[in-house]
ZALUMRO-808368 format. One record per residue (C-alpha): x negated, y negated, z negated; residue in one letter; residue number from 1. Coordinates in Angstrom, 1 decimal, decimal comma. Example, Ala and Ser with C-alpha at 12.3 -4.5 7.8 and 13.67 -1.06 7.14 Angstrom:
residues 2
GUVEX    east   north      up  vovex  fimi
GUVEX   -12,3     4,5    -7,8      A     1
GUVEX   -13,7     1,1    -7,1      S     2
This chain:
residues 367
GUVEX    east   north      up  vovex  fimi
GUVEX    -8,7   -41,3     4,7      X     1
GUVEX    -6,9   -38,1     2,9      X     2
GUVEX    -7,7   -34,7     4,9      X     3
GUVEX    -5,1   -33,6     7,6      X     4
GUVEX    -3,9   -30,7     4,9      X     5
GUVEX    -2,9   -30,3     1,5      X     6
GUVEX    -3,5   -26,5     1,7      X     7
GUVEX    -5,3   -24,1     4,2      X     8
GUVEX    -4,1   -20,7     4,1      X     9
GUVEX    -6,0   -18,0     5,3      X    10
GUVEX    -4,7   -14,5     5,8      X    11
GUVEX    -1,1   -14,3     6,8      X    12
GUVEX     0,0   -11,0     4,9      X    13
GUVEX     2,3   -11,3     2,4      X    14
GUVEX     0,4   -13,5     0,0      X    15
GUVEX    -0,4   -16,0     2,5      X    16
GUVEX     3,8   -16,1     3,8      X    17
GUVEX     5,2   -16,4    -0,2      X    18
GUVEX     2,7   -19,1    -0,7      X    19
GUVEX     3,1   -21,5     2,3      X    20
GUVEX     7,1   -20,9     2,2      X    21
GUVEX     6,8   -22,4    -1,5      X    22
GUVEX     4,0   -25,2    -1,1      X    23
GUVEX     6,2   -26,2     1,9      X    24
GUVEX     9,4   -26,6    -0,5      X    25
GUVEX     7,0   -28,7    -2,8      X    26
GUVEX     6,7   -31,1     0,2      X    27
GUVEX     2,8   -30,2     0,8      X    28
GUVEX     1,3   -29,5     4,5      X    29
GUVEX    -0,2   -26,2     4,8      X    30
GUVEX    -2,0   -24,9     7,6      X    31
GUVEX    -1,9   -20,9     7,5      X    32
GUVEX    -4,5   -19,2     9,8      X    33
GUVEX    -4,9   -15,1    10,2      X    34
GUVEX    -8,0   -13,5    12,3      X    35
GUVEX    -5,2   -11,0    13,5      X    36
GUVEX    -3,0   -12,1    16,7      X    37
GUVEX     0,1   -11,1    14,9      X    38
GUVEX     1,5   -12,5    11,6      X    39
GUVEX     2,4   -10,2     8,5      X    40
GUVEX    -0,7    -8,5     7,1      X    41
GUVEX    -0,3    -4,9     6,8      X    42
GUVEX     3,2    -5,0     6,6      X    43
GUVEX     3,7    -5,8    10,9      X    44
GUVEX     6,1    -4,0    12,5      X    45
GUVEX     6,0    -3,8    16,3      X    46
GUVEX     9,2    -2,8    18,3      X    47
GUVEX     9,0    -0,6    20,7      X    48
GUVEX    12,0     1,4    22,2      X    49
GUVEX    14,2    -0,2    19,6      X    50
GUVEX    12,8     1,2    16,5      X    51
GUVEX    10,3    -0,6    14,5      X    52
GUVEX     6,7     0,7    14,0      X    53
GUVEX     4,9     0,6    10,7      X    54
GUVEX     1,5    -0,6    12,6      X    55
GUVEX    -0,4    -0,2     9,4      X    56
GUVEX     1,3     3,0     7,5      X    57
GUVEX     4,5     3,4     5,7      X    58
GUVEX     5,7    -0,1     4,1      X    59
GUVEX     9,1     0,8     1,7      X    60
GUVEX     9,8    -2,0    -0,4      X    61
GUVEX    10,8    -1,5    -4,3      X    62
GUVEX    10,9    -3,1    -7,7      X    63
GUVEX    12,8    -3,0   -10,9      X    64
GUVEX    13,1    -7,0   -11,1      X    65
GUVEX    16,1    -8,5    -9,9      X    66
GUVEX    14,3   -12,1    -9,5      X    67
GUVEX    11,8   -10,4    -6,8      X    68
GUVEX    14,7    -8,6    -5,1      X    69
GUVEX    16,9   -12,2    -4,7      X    70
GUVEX    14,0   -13,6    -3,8      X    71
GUVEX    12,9   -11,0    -0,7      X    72
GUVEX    16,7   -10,9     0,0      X    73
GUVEX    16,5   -14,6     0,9      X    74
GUVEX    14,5   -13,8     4,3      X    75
GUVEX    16,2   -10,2     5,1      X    76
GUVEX    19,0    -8,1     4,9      X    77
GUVEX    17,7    -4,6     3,2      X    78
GUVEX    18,9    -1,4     4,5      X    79
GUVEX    19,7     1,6     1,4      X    80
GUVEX    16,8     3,5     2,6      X    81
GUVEX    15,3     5,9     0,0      X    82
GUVEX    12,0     7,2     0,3      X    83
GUVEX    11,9    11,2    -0,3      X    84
GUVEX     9,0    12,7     1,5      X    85
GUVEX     8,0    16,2     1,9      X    86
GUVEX     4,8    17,6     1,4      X    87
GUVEX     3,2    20,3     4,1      X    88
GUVEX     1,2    23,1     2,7      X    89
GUVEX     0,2    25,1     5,8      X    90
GUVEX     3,9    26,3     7,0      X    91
GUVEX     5,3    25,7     3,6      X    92
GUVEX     7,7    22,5     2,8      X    93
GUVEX     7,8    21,3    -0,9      X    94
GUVEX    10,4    17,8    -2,2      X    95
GUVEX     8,3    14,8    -3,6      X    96
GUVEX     8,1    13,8    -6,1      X    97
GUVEX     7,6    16,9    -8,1      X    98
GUVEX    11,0    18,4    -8,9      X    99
GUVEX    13,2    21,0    -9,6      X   100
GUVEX    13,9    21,7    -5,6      X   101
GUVEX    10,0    21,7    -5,8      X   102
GUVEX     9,3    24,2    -8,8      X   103
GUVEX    12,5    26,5    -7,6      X   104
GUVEX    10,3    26,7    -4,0      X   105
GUVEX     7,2    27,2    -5,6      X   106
GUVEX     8,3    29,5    -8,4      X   107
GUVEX    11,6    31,1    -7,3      X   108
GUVEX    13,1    29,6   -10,7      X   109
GUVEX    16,6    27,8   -11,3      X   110
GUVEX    16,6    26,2   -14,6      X   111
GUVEX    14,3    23,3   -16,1      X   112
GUVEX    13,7    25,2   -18,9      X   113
GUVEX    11,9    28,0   -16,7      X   114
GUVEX    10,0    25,6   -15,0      X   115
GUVEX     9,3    23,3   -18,4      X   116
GUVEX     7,6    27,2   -19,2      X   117
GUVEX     6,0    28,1   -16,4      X   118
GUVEX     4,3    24,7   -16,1      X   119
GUVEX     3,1    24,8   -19,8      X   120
GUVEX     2,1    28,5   -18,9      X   121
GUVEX     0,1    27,7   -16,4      X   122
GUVEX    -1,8    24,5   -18,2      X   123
GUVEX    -2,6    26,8   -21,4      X   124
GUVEX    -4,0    29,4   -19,5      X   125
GUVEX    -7,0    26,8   -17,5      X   126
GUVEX    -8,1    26,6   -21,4      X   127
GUVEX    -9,8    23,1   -21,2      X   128
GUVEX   -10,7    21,0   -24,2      X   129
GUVEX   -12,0    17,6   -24,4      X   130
GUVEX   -11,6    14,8   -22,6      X   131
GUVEX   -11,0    15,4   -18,9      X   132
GUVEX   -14,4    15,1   -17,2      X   133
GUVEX   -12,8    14,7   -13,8      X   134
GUVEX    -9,7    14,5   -11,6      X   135
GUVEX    -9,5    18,4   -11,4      X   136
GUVEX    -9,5    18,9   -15,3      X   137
GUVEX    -6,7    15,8   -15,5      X   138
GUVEX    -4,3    17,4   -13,0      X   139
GUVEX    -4,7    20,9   -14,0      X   140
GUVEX    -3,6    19,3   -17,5      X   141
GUVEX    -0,8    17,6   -15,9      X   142
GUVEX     0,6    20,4   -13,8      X   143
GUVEX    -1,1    23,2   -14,0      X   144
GUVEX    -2,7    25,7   -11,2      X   145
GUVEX     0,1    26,2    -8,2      X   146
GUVEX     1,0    22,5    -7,8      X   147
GUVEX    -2,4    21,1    -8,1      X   148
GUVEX    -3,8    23,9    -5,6      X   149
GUVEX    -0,8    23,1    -3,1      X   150
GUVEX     0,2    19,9    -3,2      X   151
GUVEX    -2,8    17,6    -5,1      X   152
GUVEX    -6,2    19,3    -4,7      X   153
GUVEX    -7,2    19,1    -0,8      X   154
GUVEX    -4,8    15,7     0,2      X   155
GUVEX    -6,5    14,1    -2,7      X   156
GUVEX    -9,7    15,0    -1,0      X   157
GUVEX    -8,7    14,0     2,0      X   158
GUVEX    -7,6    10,6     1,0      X   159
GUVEX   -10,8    10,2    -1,4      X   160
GUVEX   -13,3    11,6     1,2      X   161
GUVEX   -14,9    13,4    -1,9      X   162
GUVEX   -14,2    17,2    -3,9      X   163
GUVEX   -11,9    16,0    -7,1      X   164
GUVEX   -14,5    17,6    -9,2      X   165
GUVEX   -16,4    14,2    -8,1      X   166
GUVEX   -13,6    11,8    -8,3      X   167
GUVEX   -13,0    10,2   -11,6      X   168
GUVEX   -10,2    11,4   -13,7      X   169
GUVEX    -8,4     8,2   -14,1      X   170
GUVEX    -7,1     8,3   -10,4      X   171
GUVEX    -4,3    10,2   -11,5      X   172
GUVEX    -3,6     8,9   -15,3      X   173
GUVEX     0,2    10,9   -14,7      X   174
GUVEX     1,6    12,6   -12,0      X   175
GUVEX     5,2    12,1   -12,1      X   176
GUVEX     7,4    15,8   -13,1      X   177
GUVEX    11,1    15,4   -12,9      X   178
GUVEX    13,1    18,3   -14,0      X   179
GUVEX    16,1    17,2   -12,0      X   180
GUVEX    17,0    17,9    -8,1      X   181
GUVEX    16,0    14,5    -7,5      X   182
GUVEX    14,2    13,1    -4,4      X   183
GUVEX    14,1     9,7    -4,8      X   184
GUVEX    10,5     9,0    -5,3      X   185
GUVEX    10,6     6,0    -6,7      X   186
GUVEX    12,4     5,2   -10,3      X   187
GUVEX    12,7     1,3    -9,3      X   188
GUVEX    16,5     0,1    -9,2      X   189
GUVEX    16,1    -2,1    -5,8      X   190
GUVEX    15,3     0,3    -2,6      X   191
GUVEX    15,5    -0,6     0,7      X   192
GUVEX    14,2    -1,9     4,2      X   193
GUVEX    14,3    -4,9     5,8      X   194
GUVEX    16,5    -4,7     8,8      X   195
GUVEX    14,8    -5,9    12,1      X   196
GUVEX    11,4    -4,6    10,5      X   197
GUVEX     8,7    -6,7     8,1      X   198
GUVEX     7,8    -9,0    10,6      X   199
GUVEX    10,9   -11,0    11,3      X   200
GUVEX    10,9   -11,3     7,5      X   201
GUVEX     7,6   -12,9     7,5      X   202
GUVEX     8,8   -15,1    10,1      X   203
GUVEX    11,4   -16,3     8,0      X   204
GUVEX     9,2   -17,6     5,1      X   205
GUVEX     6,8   -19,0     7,8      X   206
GUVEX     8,7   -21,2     9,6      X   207
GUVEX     8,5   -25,1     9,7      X   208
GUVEX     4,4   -24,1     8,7      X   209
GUVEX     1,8   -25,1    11,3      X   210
GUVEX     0,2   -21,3    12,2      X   211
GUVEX    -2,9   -20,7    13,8      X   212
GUVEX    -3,3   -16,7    14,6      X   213
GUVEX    -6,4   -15,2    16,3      X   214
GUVEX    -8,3   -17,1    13,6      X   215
GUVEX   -11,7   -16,1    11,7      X   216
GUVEX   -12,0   -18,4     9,1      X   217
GUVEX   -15,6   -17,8     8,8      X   218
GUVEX   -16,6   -18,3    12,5      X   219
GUVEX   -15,8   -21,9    11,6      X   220
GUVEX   -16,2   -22,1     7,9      X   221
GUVEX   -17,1   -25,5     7,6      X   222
GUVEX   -14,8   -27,3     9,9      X   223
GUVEX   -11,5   -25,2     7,8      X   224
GUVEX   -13,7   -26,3     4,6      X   225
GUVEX   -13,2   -30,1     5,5      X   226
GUVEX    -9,8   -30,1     6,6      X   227
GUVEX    -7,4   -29,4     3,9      X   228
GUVEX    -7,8   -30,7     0,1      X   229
GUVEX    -7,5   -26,6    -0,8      X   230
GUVEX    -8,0   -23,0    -0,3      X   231
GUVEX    -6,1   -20,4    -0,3      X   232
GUVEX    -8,1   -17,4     0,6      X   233
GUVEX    -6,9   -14,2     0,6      X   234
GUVEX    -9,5   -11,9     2,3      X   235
GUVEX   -12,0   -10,0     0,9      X   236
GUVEX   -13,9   -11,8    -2,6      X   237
GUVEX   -17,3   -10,2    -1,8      X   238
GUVEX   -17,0   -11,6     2,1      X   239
GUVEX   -15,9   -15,0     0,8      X   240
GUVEX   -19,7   -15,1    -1,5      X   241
GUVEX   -21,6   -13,8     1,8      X   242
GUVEX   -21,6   -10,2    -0,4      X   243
GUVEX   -24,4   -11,8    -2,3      X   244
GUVEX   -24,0    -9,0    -5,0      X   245
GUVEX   -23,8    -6,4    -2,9      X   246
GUVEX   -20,5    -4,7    -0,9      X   247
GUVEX   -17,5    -3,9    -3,0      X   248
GUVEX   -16,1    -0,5    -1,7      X   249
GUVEX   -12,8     0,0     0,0      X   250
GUVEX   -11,1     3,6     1,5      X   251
GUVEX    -9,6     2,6     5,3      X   252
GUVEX    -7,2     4,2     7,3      X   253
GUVEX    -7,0     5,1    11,1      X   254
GUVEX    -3,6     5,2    13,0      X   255
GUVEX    -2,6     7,3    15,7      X   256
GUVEX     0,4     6,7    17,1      X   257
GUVEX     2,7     8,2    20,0      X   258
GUVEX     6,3     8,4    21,6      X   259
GUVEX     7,8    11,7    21,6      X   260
GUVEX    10,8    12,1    24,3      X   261
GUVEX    12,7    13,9    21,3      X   262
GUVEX    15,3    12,6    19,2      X   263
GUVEX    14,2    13,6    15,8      X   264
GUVEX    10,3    15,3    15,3      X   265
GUVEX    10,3    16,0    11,7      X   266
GUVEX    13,8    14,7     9,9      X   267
GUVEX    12,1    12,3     7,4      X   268
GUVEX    10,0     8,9     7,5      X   269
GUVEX     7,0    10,7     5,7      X   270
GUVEX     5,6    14,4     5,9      X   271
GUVEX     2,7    14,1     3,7      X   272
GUVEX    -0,2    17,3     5,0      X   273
GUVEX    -1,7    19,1     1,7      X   274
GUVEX    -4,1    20,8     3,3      X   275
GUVEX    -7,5    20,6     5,1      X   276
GUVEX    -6,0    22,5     7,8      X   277
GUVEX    -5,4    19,1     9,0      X   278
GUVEX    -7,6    15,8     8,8      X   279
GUVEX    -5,0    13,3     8,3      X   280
GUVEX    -3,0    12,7     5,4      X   281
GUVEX     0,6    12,1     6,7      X   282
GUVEX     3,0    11,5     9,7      X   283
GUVEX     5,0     9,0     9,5      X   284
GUVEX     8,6     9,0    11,8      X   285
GUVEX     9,5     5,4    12,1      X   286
GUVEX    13,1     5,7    13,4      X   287
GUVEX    14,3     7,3     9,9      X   288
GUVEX    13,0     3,8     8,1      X   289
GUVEX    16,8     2,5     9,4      X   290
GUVEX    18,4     5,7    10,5      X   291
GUVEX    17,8     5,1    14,1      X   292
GUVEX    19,6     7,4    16,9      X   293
GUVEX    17,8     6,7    19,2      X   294
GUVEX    17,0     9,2    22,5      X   295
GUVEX    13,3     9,0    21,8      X   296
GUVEX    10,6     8,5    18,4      X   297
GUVEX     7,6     7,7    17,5      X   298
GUVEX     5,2     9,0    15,0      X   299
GUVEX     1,9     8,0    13,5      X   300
GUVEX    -0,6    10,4    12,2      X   301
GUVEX    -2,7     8,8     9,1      X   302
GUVEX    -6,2     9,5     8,8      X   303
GUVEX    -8,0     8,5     5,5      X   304
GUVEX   -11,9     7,2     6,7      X   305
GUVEX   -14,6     5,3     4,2      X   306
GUVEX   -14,9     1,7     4,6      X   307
GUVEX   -17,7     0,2     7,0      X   308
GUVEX   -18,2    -3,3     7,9      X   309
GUVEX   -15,6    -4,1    10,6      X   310
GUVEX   -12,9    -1,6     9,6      X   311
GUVEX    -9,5    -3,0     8,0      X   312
GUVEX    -9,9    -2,3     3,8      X   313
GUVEX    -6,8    -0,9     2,6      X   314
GUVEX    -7,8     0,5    -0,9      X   315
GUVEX   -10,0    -0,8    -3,3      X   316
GUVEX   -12,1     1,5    -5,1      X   317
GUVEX   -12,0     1,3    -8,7      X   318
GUVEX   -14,3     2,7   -10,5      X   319
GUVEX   -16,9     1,7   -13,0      X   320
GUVEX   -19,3     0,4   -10,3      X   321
GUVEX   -17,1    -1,6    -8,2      X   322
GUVEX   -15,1    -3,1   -11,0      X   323
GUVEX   -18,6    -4,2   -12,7      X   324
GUVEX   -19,3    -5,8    -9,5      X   325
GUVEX   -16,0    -7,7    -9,1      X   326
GUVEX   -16,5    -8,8   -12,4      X   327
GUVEX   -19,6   -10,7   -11,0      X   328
GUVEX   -17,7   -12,2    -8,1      X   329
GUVEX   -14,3   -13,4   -10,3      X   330
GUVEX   -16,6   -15,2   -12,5      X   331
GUVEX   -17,7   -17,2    -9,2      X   332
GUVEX   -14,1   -17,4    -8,4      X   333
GUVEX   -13,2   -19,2   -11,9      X   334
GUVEX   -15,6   -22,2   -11,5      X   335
GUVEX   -14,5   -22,8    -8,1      X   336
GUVEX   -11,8   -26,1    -8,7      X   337
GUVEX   -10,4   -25,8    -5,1      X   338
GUVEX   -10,1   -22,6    -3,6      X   339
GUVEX    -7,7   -20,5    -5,3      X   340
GUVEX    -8,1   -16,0    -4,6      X   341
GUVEX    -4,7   -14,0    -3,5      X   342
GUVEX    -3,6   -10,8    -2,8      X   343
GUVEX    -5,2    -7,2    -2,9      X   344
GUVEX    -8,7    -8,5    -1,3      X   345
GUVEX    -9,2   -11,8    -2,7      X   346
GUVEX    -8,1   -10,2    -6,3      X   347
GUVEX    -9,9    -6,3    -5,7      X   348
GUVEX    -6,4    -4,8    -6,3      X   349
GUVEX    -4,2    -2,5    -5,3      X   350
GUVEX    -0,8    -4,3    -5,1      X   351
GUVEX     3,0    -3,3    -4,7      X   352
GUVEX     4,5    -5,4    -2,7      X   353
GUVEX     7,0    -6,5    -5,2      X   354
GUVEX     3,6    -7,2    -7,4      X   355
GUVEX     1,6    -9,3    -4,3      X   356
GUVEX     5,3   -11,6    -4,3      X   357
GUVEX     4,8   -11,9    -8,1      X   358
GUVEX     1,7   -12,9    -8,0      X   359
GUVEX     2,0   -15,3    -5,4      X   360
GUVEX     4,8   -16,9    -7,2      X   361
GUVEX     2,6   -17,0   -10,8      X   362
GUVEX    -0,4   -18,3    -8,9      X   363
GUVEX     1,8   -21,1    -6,7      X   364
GUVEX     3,9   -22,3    -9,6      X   365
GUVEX     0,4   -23,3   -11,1      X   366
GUVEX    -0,5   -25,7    -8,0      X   367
């Protein structure tokens, strides 16, 4: 007698929703299960007041490749949101990315060409040589002194939970400089959010697919094992192999949110905080995701924390170490003929979310 699924799903973030929406359309039964009570991954939103809240940090969607944009357009209508944050040095505001509304703040200059010169100015006279021995030396080579002080330097540390002198240098291979008075922050052609928020999008992909939330696969491991024909398992790798190799490391995040009875706190989605006069990282203003007018807001302070068993991993970590010991647990994932590994956890990753759709559509049209 065959087994009650074709596939089990577990985790239903992004990964999870692409690839039960197209095993469905190949006529196999999928059973998709999440340990959260709420669908979505990371990317929830939550409504509250009419504006929908980011429950897991700022999600803007973007890509350069038209395919992925039809595709995501399929389950939502995108807004023309464009994501310009601000950075927050103490009482000072700077544009991100870097740019010329940036450099003229910084430097009191109006030309490119005087802040092309005070940029190269500025890297020539830190006089390093050699190979960048750690994220300080890169930046100071990329930018220079100011920007690196003000806007890289302490939220870097923040973020990292370590001085930069200590993180690796490839964390910041380039740090994009634009001399134009441009604010968009990202250089991808397709920009937007979905209206009605990320979760009525994920509905859209789930539906007609049996859904079990509230879920933990491995509190009954081997009764999902005998189920369904296949896996698809996109938690953590390292988890999966009972961390038999030790822990792979991942950077969290803690959210803080609350309603304001004002109409508009800080006039942008994201305020990132350069400094360590505050411990978190960023406020996000939900309302300005879709231009909302409402009579009230909400904003979420972001608070970078190391990983410990239990916490939600955001960020992979990877370095030499951790990417060594992924190594060991991919080459367990290659023999394994019926469990296939998604998404930033199951693949140690950090993923775009055009990238995590990409994926999911290589790894499905393979099934």
């Amino acid at each position: 007698m065959g087994k009650a699924y074709d596939y089990l799903i577990v985790g239903a973030g992004l990964y999870g929703a692409v690839a039960a929406y197209e095993l469905k359309k190949k006529g196999f039964k999928c059973l998709v299960i999440d340990k959260r009570s709420h669908i979505g991954g990371n990317i929830y939103t939550e409504n509250a007041d009419g504006i929908n809240i980011h429950k897991y940090g700022a999600h803007i969607f973007h890509t350069s490749d038209k395919k992925i944009w039809d595709y995501v357009n399929q389950f939502a209508s995108f807004n023309n949101f464009i994501n310009s944050p601000v950075a927050r040095f103490r009482n000072e505001l700077y544009n991100l990315p870097f740019n010329m509304n940036t450099f003229s703040k910084l430097w009191g200059i109006t030309t490119p060409a005087e802040a092309k010169a005070k940029i190269k100015e500025q890297i020539e006279a830190e006089n390093l040589t050699g190979e960048p021995k750690n994220l300080e030396e890169q930046a100071l080579r990329l930018v220079g002194r100011d920007v690196y002080e003000k806007l890289v330097k302490e939220y870097t540390e923040k973020q990292w939970g370590r001085d930069c002198k200590e993180l690796p240098a490839f964390i910041i291979k380039r740090l994009p400089v634009r001399f134009t008075f441009d604010n968009n922050y990202f250089n991808d052609r397709y920009q937007g959010i979905p209206i009605g928020g990320y979760t009525a999008m994920v509905e859209k992909m789930l539906e007609g697919t049996e859904l079990w939330l509230d879920t933990d696969y491995f509190e009954h491991r081997d009764s999902f094992d005998s189920i369904a024909d296949k896996t698809i398992y996109t938690g953590m790798i390292d988890q999966f192999y009972g961390y038999q190799f030790g822990e792979l490391e991942y950077r969290s995040l803690k959210f803080e949110t609350e309603k304001l009875e004002t109409e508009n706190y800080q006039g942008v989605a994201v305020v990132n905080y350069t400094s360590h006069d505050e411990k978190f990282t960023r406020i996000i203003e939900h309302k300005h995701f879709e231009f909302g007018k409402q009579p009230v807001t909400y904003i979420t302070k972001e608070y970078p924390k190391q990983w410990e068993k239990g916490d939600e991993p955001y960020y992979p970590v990877n370095n030499d170490r951790n990417n060594e010991l992924y190594a060991k647990y991919k080459a367990l994932a290659e023999k394994e003929t019926n469990v296939f590994f998604g998404g930033r956890l199951g693949q140690y990753k950090y993923y775009d979310m055009d990238k995590v759709i990409a994926a999911a559509l290589a790894d499905i049209s393979q099934m």
